[in-house]
N, C-alpha and C positions, 0 to 999 in steps of 0.2 A: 472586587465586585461590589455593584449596589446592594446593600440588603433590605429591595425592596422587591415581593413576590412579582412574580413578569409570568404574562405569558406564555408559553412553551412555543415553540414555533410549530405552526401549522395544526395549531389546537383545537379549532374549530372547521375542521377539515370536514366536508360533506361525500365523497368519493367514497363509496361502497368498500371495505377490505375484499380482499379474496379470498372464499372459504378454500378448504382442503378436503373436500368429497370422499378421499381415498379414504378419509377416519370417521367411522359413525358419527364422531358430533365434534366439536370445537374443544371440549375438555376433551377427550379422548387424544387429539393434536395436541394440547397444550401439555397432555402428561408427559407425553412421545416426544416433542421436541424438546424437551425439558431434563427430562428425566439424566442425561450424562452429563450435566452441568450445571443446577439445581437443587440442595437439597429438599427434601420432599416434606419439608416442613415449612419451608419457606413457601412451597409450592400452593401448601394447603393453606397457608393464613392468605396469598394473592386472594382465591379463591372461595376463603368462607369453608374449607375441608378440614379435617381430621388427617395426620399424616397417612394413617391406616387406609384411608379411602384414597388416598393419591396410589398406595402400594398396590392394596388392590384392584384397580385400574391397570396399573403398571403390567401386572402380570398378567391379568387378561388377555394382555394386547403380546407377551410371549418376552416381554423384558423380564431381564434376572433383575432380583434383590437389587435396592439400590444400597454401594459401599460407601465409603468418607469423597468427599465431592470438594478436592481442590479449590483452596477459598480465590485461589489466582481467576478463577471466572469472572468474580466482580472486579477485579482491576486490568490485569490486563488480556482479559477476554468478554467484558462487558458486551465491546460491540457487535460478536459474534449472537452473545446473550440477546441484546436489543435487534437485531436484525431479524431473528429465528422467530420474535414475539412481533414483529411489527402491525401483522393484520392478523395478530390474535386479543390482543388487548388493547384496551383505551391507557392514555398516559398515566393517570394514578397508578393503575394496576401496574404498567411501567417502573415508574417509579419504585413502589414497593418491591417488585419483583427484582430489580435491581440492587435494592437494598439504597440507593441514592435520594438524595432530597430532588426538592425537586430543580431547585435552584442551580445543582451538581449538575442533573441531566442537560437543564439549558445551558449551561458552559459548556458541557459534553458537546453537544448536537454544535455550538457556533463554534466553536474555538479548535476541537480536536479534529484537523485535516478536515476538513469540507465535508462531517460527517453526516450533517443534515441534507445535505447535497448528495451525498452519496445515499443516499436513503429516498430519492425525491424527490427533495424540498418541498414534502408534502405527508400530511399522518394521513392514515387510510380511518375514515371512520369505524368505530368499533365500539360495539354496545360491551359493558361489562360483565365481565365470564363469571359467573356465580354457581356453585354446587348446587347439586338436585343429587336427591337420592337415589332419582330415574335414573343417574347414569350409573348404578349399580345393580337394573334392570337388564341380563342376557337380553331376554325378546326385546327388549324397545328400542337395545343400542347392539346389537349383533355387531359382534369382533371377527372381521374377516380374517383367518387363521390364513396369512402368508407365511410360506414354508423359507422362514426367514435361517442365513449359512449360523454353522456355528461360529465362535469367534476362533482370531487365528490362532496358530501355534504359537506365533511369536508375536505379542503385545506389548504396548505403553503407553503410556496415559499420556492424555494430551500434555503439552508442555514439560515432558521429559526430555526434550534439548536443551534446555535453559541449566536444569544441574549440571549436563557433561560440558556446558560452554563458561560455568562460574569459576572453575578452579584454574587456576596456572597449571600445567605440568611441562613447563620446563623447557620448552620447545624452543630449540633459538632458529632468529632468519636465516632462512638458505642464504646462501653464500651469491651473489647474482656476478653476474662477469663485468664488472666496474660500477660506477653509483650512476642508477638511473636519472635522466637528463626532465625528469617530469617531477619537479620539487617536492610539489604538493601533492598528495594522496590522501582525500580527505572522504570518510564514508560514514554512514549512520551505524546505528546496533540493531542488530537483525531481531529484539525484540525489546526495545525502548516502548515506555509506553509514553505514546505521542504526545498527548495534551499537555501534562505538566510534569514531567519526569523528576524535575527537581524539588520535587515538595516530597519524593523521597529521601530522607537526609544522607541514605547510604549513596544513593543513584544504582541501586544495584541490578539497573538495565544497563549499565557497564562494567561490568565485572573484571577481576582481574584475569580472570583466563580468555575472554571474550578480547581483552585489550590486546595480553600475549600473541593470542592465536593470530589476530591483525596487525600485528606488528612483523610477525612471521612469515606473514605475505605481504609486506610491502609498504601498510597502511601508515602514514606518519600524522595524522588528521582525523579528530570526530568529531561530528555538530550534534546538535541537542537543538531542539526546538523551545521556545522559549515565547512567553508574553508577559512583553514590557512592564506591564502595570501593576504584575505580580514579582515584580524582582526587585524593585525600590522603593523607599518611602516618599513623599514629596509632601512639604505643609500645604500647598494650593490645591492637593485634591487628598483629602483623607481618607478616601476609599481604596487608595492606593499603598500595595507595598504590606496587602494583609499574608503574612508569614514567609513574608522576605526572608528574615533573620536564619528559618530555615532552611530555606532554598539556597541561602550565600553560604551557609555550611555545605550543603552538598556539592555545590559546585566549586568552593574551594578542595572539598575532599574526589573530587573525580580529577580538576588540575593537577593533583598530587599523587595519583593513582595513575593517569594516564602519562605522564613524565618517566616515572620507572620503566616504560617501555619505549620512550624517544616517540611518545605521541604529544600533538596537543590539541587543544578543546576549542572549538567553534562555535558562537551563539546562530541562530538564525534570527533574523529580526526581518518580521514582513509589521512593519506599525507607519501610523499608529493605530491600534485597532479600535474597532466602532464602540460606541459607550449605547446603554437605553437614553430613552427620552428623559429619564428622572433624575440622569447624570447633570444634564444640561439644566434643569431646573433648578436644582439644588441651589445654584449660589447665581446671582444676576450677571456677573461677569461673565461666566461661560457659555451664555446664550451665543454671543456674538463666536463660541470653537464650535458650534455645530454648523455641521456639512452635510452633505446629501443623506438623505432616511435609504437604508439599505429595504433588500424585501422581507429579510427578519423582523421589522420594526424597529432594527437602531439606527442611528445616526453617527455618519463619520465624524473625526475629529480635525477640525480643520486645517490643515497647515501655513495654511495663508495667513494663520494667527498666531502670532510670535509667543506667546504665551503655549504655544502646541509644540512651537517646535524647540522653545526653553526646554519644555517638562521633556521632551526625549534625549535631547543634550545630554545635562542633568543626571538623570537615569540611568544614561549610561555609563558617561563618566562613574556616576556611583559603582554600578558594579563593576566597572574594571580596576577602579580604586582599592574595592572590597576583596577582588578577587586577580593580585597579581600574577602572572603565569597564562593568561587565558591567552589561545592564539591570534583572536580575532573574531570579527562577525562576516556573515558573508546575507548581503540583501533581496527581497526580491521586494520591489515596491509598484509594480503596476499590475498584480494579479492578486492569486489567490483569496484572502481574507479583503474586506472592506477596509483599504483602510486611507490612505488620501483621498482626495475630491478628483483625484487624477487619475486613480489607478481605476481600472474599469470603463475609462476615458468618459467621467461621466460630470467634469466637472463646471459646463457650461449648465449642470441645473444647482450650480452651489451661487448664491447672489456675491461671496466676496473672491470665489476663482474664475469666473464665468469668463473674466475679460481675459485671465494669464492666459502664457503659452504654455504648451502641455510638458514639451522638451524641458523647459527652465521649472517646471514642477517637480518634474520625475529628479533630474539633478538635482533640485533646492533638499529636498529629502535624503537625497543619497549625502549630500552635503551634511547635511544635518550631523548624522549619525555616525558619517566618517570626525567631524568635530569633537563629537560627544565620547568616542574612543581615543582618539590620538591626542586628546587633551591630556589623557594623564598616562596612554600605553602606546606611544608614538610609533613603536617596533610589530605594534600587534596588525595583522593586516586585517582591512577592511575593501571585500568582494562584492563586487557590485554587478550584480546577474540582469543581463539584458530581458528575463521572462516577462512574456506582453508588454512589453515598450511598443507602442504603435498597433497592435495587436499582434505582436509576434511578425510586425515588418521592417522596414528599412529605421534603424534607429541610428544612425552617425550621428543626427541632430543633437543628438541626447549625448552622446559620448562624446563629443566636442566641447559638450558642457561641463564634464565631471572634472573631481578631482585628480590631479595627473599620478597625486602617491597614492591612490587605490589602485586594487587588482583588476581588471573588469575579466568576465564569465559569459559565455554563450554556451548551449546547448548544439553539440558539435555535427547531429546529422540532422539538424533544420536545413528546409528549403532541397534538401536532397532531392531530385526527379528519381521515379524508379517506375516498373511496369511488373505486374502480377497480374498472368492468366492472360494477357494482352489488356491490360487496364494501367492506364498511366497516372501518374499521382505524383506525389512529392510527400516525405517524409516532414512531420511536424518534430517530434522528439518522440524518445524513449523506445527506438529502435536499437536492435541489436541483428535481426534479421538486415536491413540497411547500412550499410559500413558511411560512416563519416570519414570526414568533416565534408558541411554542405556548404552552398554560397554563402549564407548569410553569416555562421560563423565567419566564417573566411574575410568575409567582407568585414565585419564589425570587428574582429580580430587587427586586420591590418589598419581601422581607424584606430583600434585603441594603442597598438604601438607605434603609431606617429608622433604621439603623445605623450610615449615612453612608462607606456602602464604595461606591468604582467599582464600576462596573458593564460586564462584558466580556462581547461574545455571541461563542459559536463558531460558525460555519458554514464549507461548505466554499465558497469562489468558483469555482474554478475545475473541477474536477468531484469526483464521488463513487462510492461503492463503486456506485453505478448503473452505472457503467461506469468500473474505473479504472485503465484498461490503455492511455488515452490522456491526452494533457496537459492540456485542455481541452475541455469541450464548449459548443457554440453558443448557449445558450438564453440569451441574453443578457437578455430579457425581465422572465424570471425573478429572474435575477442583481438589476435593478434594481429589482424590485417587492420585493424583500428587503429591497434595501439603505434603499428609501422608506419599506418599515414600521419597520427599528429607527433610521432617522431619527428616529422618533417615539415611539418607547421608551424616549426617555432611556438608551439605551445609549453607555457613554464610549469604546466600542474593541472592536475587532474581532480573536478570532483566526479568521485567514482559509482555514484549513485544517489537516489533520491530515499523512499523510506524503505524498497523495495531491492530485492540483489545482493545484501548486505554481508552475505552469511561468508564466515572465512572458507573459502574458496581459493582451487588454483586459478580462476579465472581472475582474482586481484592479484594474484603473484605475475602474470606474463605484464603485468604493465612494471613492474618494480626488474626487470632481466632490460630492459629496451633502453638502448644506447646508442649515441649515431652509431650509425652503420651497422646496429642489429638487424638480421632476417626474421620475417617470423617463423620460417620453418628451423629455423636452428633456436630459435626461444622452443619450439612446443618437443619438439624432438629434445632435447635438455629436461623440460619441464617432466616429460610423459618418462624418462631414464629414472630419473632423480625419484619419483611418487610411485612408481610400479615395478623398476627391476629392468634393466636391457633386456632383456629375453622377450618380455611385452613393449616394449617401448613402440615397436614399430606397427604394432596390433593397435594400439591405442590412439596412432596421432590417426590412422588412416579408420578408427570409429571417430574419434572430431570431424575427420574431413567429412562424413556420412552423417554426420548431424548438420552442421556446419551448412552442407551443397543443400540437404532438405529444409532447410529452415529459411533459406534463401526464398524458398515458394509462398512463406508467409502472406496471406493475405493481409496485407498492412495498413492500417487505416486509423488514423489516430481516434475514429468513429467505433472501429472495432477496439479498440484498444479500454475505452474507457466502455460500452458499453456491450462486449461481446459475452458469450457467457463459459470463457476459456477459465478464466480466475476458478468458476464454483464448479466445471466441470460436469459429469455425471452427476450432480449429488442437484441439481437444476429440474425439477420436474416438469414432465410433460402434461401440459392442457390442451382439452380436448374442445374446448371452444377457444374464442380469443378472450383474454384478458383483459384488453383494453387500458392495461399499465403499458406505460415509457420506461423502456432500462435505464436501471440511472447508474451514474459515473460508479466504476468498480465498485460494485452492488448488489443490485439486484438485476441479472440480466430480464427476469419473465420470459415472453415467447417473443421479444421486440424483433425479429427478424430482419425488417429495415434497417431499425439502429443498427444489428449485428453486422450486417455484409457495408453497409455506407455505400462506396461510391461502386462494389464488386454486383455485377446481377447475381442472383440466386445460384443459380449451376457454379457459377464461375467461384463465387466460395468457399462454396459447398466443395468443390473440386479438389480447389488450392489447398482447404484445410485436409481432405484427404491425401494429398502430396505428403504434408510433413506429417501426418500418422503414421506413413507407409515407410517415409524413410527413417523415422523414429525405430519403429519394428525391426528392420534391417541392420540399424546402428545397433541398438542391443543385441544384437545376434553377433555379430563383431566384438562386440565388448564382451560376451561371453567366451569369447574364443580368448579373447587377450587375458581375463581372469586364468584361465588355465595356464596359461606361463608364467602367473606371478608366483613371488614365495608366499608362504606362507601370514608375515607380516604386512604385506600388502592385501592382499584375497579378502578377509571380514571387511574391510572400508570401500574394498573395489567393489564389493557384493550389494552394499548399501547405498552405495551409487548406482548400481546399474537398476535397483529397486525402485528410484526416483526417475530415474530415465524411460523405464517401462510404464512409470504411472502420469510421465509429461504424454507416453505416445498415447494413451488411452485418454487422456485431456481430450488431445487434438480429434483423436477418432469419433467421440461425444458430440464436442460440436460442431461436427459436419452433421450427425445423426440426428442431432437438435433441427439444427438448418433445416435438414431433408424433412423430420418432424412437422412441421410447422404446414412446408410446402405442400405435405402430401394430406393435411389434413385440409386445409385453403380449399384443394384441387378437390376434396372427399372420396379422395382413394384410399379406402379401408386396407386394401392388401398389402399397398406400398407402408400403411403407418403399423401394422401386424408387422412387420417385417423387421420397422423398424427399432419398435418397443421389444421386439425380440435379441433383438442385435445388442440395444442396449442393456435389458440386462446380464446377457456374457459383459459386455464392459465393466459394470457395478460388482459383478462377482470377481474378475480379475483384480479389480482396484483395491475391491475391501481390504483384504489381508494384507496388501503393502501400507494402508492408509494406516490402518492397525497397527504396523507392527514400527512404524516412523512415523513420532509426532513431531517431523517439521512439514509434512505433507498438509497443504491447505491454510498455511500457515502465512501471514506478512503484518507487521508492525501494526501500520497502521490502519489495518482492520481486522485484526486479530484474527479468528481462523474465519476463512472463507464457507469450510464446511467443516464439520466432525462422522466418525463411522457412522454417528448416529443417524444421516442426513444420507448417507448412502441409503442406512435400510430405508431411510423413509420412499428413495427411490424406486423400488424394488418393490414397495407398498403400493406408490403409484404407476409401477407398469403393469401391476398387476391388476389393479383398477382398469386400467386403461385398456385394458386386453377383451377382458369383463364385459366393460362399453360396448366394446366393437365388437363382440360378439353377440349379443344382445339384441342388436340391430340387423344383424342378421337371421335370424329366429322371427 
C-alpha cells in the first residue's frame, strides 16, 4: 500500500444518516448498539466520556453491567462493528471506534469483498457524537422502559463456534460406496477473515479441527483470498510485498497443515487490482500502467502494458516458488474488484485498450497468470471461472481463446428458466432453491471440453445468499438432485461454495457418496442411517423432502438475493415513514421493498415467502418427531439442528411481515401495520433464545455477524415505538 493519506471513500458524503427515534437521542443508540461488542472505554474516549458515564447510560436503558468484550470484534467482527455505526458517526470517530488507522479502514472498505459496496458506496453524513452531561438529564432524555425478555437459559457468546471447530478430535471420513467421480471439492472456511487472512502467520481461520471436520465430509480443496501486491516483493514497485515474508510463512504453514488431512490450498487471484493516483505518479514510467479511474478514485493497472503483466507473472511465480505444495489458483478476471480495463467491459474508456478485443483481454490475463504459475508448479491447476465474461452471457469466444492445460469453471444453475407464484425468470447463480446445471453451464462446459480442459461446476452446498446468515440449510433433497444431475455432466469437480455455506455439514458429504449410477434417494437414506440411527432414518429423509418441496417456492431473484432483507432477518427495523435509502448488496436491506421483491409484485412475494415459513414450520415438526427415535448420541446435535431450522423458518416469516410492513404503511392502514408489528414481535421473542444460545446464527465470513441478540432487543425497542406512533394518531 501507498503510504500516502487518501481519501476514504465516500468522505464527503452530503445524504442525511437516518436517526433512530426509538432512542431518546443518538448516544443513547450509540451506547445500545454498542455496548456487546465494544468496551466502554473505548466507547467513551470515541465520544469525549468517562467510562462511568457510558455505564450509566448503559443501565438506564435496562442493560446489565458490561463483562470482558471479546477482542475478536476488531478483527473478525469489525464489519458487523462498522455497519451497526454507519449513520451514527462520521469516519474519524469510525476509525477510533474501530480501533483502525485510517489508512486500515480504506483497504478495509475497497479490498475486503465489496465491502464499500455492500455498505452503499456511499457514507451517510453524520455530524460528530460528542458527550453532554444533558444526557445524564432523566427529564430531557426520558428512557422508554421496554419490558425487554430475560436472557436465555442456554447462552454463548458470540464466536463460541470458532473454539468447538479449532481442535482435531479424531473424526475419520465416512466410508462413501467407491471414490467419488467429482475430483475436486474445493470450499472456503466458514470463518476466514476475508481481506487478508495471511498476515495471520498462524492462518488460524483454518484450523486443524476445521480442516479434519472437512475432510470428513468430503472436502479435498480450500481457497484463501488473497491480493497480489501484498504477497511479493518486486524492485519496480517498492510499495509492494510490504510483510510478504509473513504472509509466505503462513501460507506455507496452512500447505502443511492442510496436507495432513489429504487437502490442498487454493489462492484466488481476481488482479491486477487498482493502485491510487499517487501510485502512477511516483515514477514517470508508470504513467503510461494506468487505466480506467474507478468510482473510488483509483485507477486500474493496465494490462495492455507489458510491464503489468511482467509484475503478475513474476509474483506469482514467486509465491509458488516460495511456497511448494500449493494446489493452484482459481480466477475470476471480469467482475468483482476493479481490476483489467476489461473487466467491467469498460475498456473502450482506457486510450491504450480502447481498440482490443475484449475476448483476447479476458484470455491475455488468464494467460498471464496461468504462465506465472506453471513456470515453476506445472502440476498445480490453474481454474479459470467464466464470472462476467460478456456480463454473465454467451462466452465460447473467450474459451476458445484460453489455455487448453487450465481447468475452466461455470456457475452451474446460470441461465436456468424457473416460475415462482406464476412469475417466470431465469436463475443467475447462487441458487439452491433452483437445481442445476443450466444452459450456459452446459454450453460453456461442452466448448471447454472440445478443447480438452476439466471441467468444474460452482454451486453453493451448503446454503445461499437465499438465506446466508446461517451455516447450512436443510433442503438436502435438493442438494442431491444436483449433485445426480452433474453426475451426469461430465463435470470433473466441484467448487462447493463461495464465502458463504462453508460450515462442515452433511450437505458437503452427499456430493463425496455420488458415483455413476448413484440415486439420490439411496445417497440421503444412507446419509440420514449413518448421522441419526435406522429407527430415524426414514423420519429424517421425509423432513428433507418438507424442506426441500417448500424451499422450491422460494422467491428467487438474484435482486432478492443481494438486496432482500432475509440475511438480517427480524433484527431489520420497521420505519414508519420512507427512508429514502437503496438496499445495498447483502447489507443493509432498509424498507427498499422494490429492490426486495425485483421482478415478483408485492402479494406475489409476500405470498411465496409465506410458502416457505409455513413449510419450514411443518418440517420442524417432523424433525421433532424423528429426534424421538434417535439414541441418545445422536439427540444433542439433532436438537441443535432443529434450533437453526426453526430460526431459518422465522427468517422467512419476518420477511414477508417486512414486505407486508412497508405495503400497509404506503397504503396508511394503521390496523393492517398494528397487526403486523404485533406478529412481529412473537417472531423476535421466538428467535432471541435460539439466537442466544447458537453463536453461529447471523453469522457468514465475509460479513461477520449480520445481527447479534443485541439488534433483536433493539427490534423489540422499535415495535414498540412503532406501536406508540400509531397509537398516537389515533388519539
Amino acid at each position: 500500500m501507498v503510504a500516502v493519506a487518501q481519501e476514504l471513500p465516500g468522505e464527503k458524503g452530503e445524504k442525511e444518516a437516518l436517526g433512530s427515534e426509538w432512542f431518546p437521542s443518538r448516544m443513547h443508540c450509540f451506547v445500545f448498539r454498542n455496548w456487546a461488542c465494544v468496551p466502554q472505554a473505548r466507547l467513551a474516549e470515541v465520544v469525549g466520556a468517562e467510562p462511568r458515564q457510558m455505564e450509566a447510560l448503559a443501565l438506564s436503558m435496562g442493560l446489565p453491567k458490561q463483562g470482558d468484550i471479546d477482542p475478536g470484534w476488531l478483527t473478525r467482527g469489525y464489519i458487523t462493528v462498522l455497519r451497526r455505526n454507519w449513520h451514527l458517526l462520521p469516519y474519524d470517530q469510525l476509525v477510533a471506534l474501530l480501533g483502525q488507522s485510517r489508512e486500515q479502514l480504506r483497504y478495509n472498505l475497497l479490498e475486503d469483498d465489496f465491502l464499500f459496496h455492500k455498505l452503499g458506496s456511499m457514507k451517510p453524513k453524520c455530524e460528530p457524537l460528542k458527550w453532554d452531561d444533558a444526557y445524564q438529564d432523566a427529564a430531557a432524555y426520558p428512557v422508554r422502559k421496554t419490558d425487554l425478555p430475560p436472557p436465555a437459559a442456554t447462552r454463548e457468546p458470540r464466536f463460541a463456534f470458532i473454539p468447538r471447530l479449532q481442535a482435531a478430535d479424531g473424526t475419520a471420513p465416512r466410508t462413501a460406496p467407491g471414490e467419488s467421480q467429482f475430483g475436486l471439492r474445493l470450499i472456503f472456511s466458514y470463518f476466514a477473515e476475508y481481506g487478508d487472512p495471511l498476515s495471520d502467520p498462524e492462518v488460524s481461520s483454518y484450523p486443524d479441527g476445521l480442516l479434519q471436520r472437512l475432510a470428513a465430509q468430503g472436502v479435498n480443496g480450500v481457497w484463501v483470498h488473497t491480493v497480489l501486491r501484498t504477497l511479493a516483493k518486486d524492485a519496480a514497485f517498492p510499495e509492494f510485498g510490504e510483510g510478504c515474508e509473513k504472509r509466505m510463512d503462513g501460507l506455507r504453514a496452512l500447505v502443511a497443515r492442510a496436507e495432513k488431512y489429504g487437502i490442498k490450498v487454493y489462492l484466488y487471484v481476481n488482479e491486477p487490482r487498482a493502485m491510487p493516483a499517487a501510485f502512477f505518479e511516483a515514477a514517470p514510467a508508470r504513467a503510461a500502467m494506468r487505466g480506467v479511474r474507478t468510482p473510488e478514485g483509483n485507477f486500474r493497472m493496465c494490462v495492455s502494458n507489458p510491464e503489468v503483466r511482467r509484475w503478475m507473472r513474476d509474483a506469482l511465480a514467486d509465491v509458488f516458488t516460495r511456497v511448494p505444495g500449493l494446489g493452484g489458483v482459481f480466477t475470476i478476471t471480469a467482475s468483482e474488484n476493479a481490476t483489467s480495463c476489461a473487466a467491467h467491459n469498460v475498456q473502450s474508456q482506457c486510450e491504450h485498450c480502447k481498440d482490443r478485443d475484449y475476448a483476447e483481454m479476458i484470455a491475455e490475463v488468464n494467460q498471464v497468470i496461468r504462465d506465472g504459475v506453471k513456470c515453476v508448479a506445472p502440476d498445480a491447476k490453474v481454474i479459470v471461472w467464466d464470472w462476467g465474461w460478456h456480463g454473465h452471457g454467451d462466452a465460447v469466444d473467450i474459451i476458445e481463446k484460453l489455455p487448453a492445460d487450465c481447468c475452466f469453471m461455470s456457475v452451474s444453475e446460470w441461465q436456468l428458466p424457473i416460475e415462482r407464484g406464476g412469475v417466470k425468470s431465469a436463475v443467475g447463480e447462487y441458487s439452491m432453491s433452483a437445481v442445476g446445471p443450466g444452459p450456459r453451464a452446459v454450453r460453456h462446459w461442452a466448448a471447454a471440453k472440445a478443447r480438452g480442459m476439466t471441467c468444474i461446476a460452482k454451486i453453493q452446498a451448503g446454503t445461499t445468499w437465499e438465506l446466508g446468515s446461517f451455516p447450512y440449510l436443510p433442503v438436502m433433497d435438493l442438494v442431491a438432485e444436483h449433485a445426480q444431475n452433474l453426475s451426469t455432466a461430465g463435470v470433473d469437480g466441484l467448487m462447493l461454495s463461495w464465502s458463504l455455506g462453508c460450515y462442515p455439514s452433511p450437505n458437503l458429504e452427499v456430493f463425496q457418496r455420488f458415483t455413476k449410477g448413484t440415486h439420490a434417494h439411496a445417497v440421503l437414506y444412507a446419509l440420514a442411517r449413518e448421522r441419526y440411527g435406522g429407527t430415524a432414518a426414514g423420519r429424517m429423509c421425509e423432513t428433507w423432502a418438507i424442506f426441500s418441496a417448500n424451499f422450491r417456492e422460494y422467491p428467487y431473484h438474484i435482486g432478492t438475493l443481494y438486496n432482500g432483507p432475509q440475511h438480517v432477518g427480524p433484527a431489520n427495523p420497521f420505519y414508519l415513514r420512507p427512508t429514502g435509502y437503496k438496499a445495498t448488496m447483502v447489507g443493509i436491506p432498509y424498507d427498499d421493498l422494490t429492490a426486495w421483491r425485483a421482478v415478483y409484485p408485492e402479494d406475489v412475494w409476500i405470498r411465496q415467502m409465506r410458502k416457505v415459513a409455513e413449510g419450514f414450520e411443518v418440517g420442524c415438526v417432523i424433525y421433532a418427531m424423528a429426534i424421538a427415535r434417535m439414541n441418545d448420541a445422536a439427540k444433542s446435535e439433532a436438537q441443535r439442528e432443529l434450533d437453526i431450522f426453526q430460526a431459518q423458518g422465522l427468517h422467512f416469516a419476518s420477511c414477508a411481515n417486512q414486505a407486508a410492513f412497508v405495503v400497509a404503511r404506503n397504503a396508511n392502514d394503521k390496523v393492517a401495520m398494528r397487526r403486523i408489528v404485533t406478529d412481529e414481535i412473537a417472531i423476535v421473542k421466538q428467535l432471541l433464545p435460539l439466537v442466544e444460545a447458537d453463536s453461529r446464527i447471523g453469522y457468514e465470513s465475509s460479513n461477520h455477524y449480520f445481527y447479534i441478540p443485541q439488534d433483536l432487543l433493539e427490534k423489540l425497542i422499535n415495535c414498540e415505538y412503532v406501536l406508540e406512533q400509531l397509537k398516537k394518531t389515533d388519539e
